[in-house]
Structures are given as C-alpha cells and as structure tokens.
C-alpha positions as CSV (number, residue, x, y, z in Angstrom):
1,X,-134.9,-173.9,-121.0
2,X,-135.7,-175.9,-117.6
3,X,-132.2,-177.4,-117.7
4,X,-130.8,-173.6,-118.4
5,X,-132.8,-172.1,-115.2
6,X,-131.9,-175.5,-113.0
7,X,-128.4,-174.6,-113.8
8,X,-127.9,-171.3,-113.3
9,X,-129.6,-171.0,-110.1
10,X,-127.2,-174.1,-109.1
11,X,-124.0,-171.7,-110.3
12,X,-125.7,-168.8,-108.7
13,X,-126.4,-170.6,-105.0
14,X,-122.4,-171.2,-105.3
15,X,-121.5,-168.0,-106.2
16,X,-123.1,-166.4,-102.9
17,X,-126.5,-165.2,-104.6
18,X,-129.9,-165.0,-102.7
19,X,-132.1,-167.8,-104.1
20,X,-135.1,-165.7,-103.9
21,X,-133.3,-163.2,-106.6
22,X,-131.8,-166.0,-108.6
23,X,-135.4,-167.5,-108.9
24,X,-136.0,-163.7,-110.1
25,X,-133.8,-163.9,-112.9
26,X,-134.3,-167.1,-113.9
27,X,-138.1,-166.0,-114.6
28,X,-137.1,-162.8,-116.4
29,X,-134.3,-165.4,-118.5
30,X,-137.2,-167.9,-119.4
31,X,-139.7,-164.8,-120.6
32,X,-136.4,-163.6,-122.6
33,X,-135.8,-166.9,-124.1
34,X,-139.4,-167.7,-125.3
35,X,-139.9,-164.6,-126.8
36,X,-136.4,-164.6,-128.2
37,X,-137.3,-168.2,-129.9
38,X,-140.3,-167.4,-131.1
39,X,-139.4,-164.5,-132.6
40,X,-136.1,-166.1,-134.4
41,X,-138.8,-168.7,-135.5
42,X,-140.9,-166.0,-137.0
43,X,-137.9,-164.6,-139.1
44,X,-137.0,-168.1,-140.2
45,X,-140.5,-168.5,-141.6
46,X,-142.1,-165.0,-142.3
47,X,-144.3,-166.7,-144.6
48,X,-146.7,-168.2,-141.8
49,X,-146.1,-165.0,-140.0
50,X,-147.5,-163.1,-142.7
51,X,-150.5,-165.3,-143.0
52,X,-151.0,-164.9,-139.2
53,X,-149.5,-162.7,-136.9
54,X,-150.8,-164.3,-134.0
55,X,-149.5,-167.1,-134.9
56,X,-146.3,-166.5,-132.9
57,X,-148.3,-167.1,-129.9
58,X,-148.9,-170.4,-130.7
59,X,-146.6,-172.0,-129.0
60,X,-147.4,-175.7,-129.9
61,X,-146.4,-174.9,-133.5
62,X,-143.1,-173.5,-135.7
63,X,-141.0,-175.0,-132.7
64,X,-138.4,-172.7,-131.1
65,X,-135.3,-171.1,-132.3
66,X,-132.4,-172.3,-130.3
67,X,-130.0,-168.8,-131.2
68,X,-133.1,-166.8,-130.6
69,X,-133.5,-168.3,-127.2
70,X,-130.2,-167.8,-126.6
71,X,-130.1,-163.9,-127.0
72,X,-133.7,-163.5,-125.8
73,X,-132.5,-165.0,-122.1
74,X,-129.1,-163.3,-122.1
75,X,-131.2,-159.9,-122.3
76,X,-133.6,-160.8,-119.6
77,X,-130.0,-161.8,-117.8
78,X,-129.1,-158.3,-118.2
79,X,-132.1,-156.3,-117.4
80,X,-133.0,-158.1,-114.0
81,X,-129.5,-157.5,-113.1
82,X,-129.1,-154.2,-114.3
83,X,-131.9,-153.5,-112.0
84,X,-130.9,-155.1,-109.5
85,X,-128.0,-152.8,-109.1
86,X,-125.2,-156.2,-109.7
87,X,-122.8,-156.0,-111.9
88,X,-124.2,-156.9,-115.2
89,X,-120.5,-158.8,-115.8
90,X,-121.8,-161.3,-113.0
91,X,-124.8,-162.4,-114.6
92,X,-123.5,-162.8,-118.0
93,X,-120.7,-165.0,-116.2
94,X,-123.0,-167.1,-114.7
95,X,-125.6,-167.6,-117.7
96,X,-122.5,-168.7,-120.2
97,X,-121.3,-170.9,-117.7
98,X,-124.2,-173.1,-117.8
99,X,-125.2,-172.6,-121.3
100,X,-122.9,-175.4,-123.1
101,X,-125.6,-178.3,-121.3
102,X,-129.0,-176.9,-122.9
103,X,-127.5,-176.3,-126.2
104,X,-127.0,-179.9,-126.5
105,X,-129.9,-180.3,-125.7
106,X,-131.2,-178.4,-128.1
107,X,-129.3,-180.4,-130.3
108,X,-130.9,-183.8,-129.6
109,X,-134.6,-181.7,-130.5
110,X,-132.8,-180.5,-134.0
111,X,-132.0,-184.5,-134.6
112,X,-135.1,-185.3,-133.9
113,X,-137.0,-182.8,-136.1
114,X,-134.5,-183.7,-138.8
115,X,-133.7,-180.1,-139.0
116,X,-129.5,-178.9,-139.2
117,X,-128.5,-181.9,-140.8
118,X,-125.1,-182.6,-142.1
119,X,-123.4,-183.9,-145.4
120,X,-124.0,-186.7,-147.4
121,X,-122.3,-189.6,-146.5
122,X,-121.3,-193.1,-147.1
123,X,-119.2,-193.9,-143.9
124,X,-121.0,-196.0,-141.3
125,X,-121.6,-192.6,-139.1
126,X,-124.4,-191.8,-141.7
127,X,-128.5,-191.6,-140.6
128,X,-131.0,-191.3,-143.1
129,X,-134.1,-189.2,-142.0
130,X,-138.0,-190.5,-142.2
131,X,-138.4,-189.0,-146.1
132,X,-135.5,-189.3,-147.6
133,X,-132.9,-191.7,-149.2
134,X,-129.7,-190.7,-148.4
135,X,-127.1,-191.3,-145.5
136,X,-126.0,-188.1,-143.6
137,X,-123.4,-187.1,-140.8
138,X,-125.3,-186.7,-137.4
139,X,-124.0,-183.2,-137.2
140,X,-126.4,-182.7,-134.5
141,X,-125.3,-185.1,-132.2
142,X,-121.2,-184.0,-132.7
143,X,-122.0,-180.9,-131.6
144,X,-124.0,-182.0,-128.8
145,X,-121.0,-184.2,-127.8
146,X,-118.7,-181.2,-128.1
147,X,-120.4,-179.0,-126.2
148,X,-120.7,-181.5,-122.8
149,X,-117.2,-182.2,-123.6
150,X,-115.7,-178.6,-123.1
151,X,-118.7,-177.8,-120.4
152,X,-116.2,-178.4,-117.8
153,X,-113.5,-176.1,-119.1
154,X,-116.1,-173.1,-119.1
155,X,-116.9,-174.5,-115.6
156,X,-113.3,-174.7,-114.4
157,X,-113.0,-170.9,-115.6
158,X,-115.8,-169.4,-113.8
159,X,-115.1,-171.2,-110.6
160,X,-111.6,-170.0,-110.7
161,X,-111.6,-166.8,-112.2
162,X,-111.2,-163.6,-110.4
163,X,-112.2,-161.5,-112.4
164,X,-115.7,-160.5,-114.1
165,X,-116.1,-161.5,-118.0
166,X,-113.7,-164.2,-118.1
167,X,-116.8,-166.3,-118.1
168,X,-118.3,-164.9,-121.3
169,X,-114.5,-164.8,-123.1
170,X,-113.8,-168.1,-121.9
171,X,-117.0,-169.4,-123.2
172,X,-117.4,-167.3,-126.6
173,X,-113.4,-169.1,-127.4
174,X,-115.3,-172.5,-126.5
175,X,-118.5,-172.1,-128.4
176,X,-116.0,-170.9,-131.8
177,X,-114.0,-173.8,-131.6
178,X,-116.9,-176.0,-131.4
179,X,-118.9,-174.6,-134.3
180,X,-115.6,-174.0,-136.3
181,X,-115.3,-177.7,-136.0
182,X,-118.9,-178.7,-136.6
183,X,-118.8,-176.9,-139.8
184,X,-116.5,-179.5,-141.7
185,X,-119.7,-181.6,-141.4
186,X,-122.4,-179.5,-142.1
187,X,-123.9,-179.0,-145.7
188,X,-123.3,-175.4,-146.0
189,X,-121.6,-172.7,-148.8
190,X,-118.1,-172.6,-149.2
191,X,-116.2,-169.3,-148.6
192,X,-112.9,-170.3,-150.2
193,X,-111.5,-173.1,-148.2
194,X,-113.7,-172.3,-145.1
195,X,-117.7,-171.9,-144.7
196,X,-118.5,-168.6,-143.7
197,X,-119.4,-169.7,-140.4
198,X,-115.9,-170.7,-139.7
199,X,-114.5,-167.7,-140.6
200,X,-116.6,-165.8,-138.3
201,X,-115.5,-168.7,-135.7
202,X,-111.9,-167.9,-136.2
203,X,-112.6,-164.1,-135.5
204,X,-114.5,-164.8,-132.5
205,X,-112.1,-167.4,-131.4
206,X,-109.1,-164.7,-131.5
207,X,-110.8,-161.5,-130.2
208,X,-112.3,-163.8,-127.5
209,X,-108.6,-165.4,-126.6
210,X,-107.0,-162.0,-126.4
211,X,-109.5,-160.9,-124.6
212,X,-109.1,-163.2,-121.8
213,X,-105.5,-163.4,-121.7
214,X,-105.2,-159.6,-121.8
215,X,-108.6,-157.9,-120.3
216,X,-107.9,-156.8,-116.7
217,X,-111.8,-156.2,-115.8
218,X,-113.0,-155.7,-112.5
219,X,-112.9,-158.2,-109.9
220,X,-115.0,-160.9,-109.0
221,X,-118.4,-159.5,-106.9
222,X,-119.2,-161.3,-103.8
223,X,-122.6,-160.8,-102.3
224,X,-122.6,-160.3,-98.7
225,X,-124.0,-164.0,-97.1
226,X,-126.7,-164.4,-100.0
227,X,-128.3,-160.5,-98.8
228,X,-130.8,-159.8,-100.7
229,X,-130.0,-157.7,-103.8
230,X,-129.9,-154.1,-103.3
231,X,-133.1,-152.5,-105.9
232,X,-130.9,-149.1,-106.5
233,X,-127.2,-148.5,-106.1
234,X,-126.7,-147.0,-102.7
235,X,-126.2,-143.4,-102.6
236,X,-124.8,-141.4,-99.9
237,X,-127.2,-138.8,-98.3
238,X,-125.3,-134.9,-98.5
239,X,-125.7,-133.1,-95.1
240,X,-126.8,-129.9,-94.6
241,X,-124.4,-127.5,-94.8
C-alpha cells in the first residue's frame, strides 16, 4: 500500500495536481484499502469472524486481501475526488496507472505465505512449500513478472492519452490478459476448455478494448499550476433583477 501512495502521488505531481491534495487522497486511498482488505479477509474466513467480530481489527492477524484492497482504495479514490469537485475519471486514471507495481507485490507476500499456488508439476520451474511434498508452478511469481512487464504500457497510455478513462480501459485490457494467462497455471475448476476466471478475462478484455478504441470521453483535466482543488463546483451568483 506504501508503494501504491508513493506512486500515485509521483503520477499525480506530473499530471499538474497540488501535492497537498494528492497527499489527501492518498490518505483517504490507504483508509479505503485497509478496510477493503480486511473486510475481503473477513469474507474469506467468516469462521474466525464469527467467533470474534473484533477480530477484524486485529490487524497483525488473517493478513490482507489483495482484491479487497484493491476496491476499498479505488472508492476512497472516488470519494475524495468527488468531493473535491475533479473529475472522478482523473482519479481513477491515475490510481490504475500505478496499480500494476503493488500487485506484484502483493504477489511476492502470496508466495511467501504459500497461499495462490499453482499446479502440480514436474518441470524444473516447480517449488515445494514448507508442509508439503509436491512440486508446484510459482504462479505467484508469473504474475508478478507480468504485471511489471505490461506496467509501462498502462504508463505509456496515461501519459499520452487525451482523454479521461483511457487509463482505466487501458488497464482493465492489461490486468485480463495477464490473469487470462496466469490461469493456465493455476489449480483451479475447469469451465469447458477454459477456467472460469478466463472466461470472465476474455469478456473484460473485449468490452475493455472496444471501449478504448471507441469511447470518446471527455478530455483530459488540467489543473491550473497545481491550485489547490476547488471544495464545491463553482457556481455562478444570479443578479438581482
């Protein structure tokens, strides 16, 4: 999550934002995130929930959900900016640029916990985990190397774009492709020839691809020399008549 805010206030300095309001979202993004992992950590194991509701405040145990984080700092993206009065397409542009990085890393703690793991294997890419007997594919660290591999594409895209939400297509196309590819890997149910999580890839791949070829969204914002935000969308003031 440090990586995440280190990140986007790097993106958000280049795109013409105040530092004082990027370190503003950044806060709301972290509060977001925890919660969101902790709570996606909760769901994953209602049993010790159950037992203890106050549990979920204990940070130091159950670990934290990395697609929880995920959603949980994307809606504190779009709350500080919605308040802000910014377009709420700039912030989401500038959080998926920067998120490939931290999921990798978020990767390396699902390695080490031994959580995620991929298919039994034979081949000399095979681990075997403290516990257990068997070889497996480092699933963990492919997608980690996928996701700092395309990081500059999604970069490329946002710095080049003129247009708001080409970002977030650019990056939902990226993410797909990369989980589409990590499935063949992983050790999970077979929907026909495909796992379930690469259908849903392929349909998030297309819509996301069409989207960006195709969307004609509104162009890029451009704050004014890093101003400050404005707190309210400026209104014009009726005179009498």
């Amino acid at each position: 999550m440090a990586l995440g805010v280190a990140l986007f206030h790097w993106v958000g300095v280049r795109r013409g934002y105040h530092p004082d309001f990027l370190a503003d979202v950044s806060l709301w993004m972290l509060v977001g995130g925890i919660l969101g992992a902790r709570i996606d950590s909760a769901l994953h194991g209602l049993h010790r929930f159950e037992q203890n509701p106050f549990w979920i405040l204990n940070l130091r145990e159950g670990g934290f959900a990395i697609h929880g984080a995920i959603f949980g700092g994307m809606l504190g993206n779009i709350l500080r900016f919605r308040k802000s009065g910014y377009p709420l397409l700039e912030g989401l542009d500038m959080a998926l640029a920067i998120l490939l990085p931290p999921m990798a890393l978020g990767r390396v703690g699902c390695l080490l916990q031994g959580c995620c793991v991929g298919k039994i294997t034979e081949s000399a890419w095979g681990i075997t985990y403290p516990g257990t007997t068997v070889a497996r594919y480092p699933v963990q660290v492919f997608e980690a190397g996928l996701d700092l591999l395309f990081w500059p594409l999604v970069l490329l895209v946002f710095f080049r774009s003129a247009r708001q939400g080409q970002t977030v297509c650019a990056m939902l196309a990226t993410y797909a492709f990369i989980r589409f590819t990590a499935e063949f890997f992983r050790e999970t149910p077979m929907w026909g020839p495909l796992t379930r999580e690469q259908w849903g890839s392929i349909s998030i791949f297309t819509v996301a691809i069409l989207a960006l070829l195709l969307y004609k969204g509104p162009p890029r914002y451009k704050p004014e020399g890093g101003d400050e935000p404005p707190r309210t969308p400026s209104k014009k003031k009726k005179g009498r008549s």
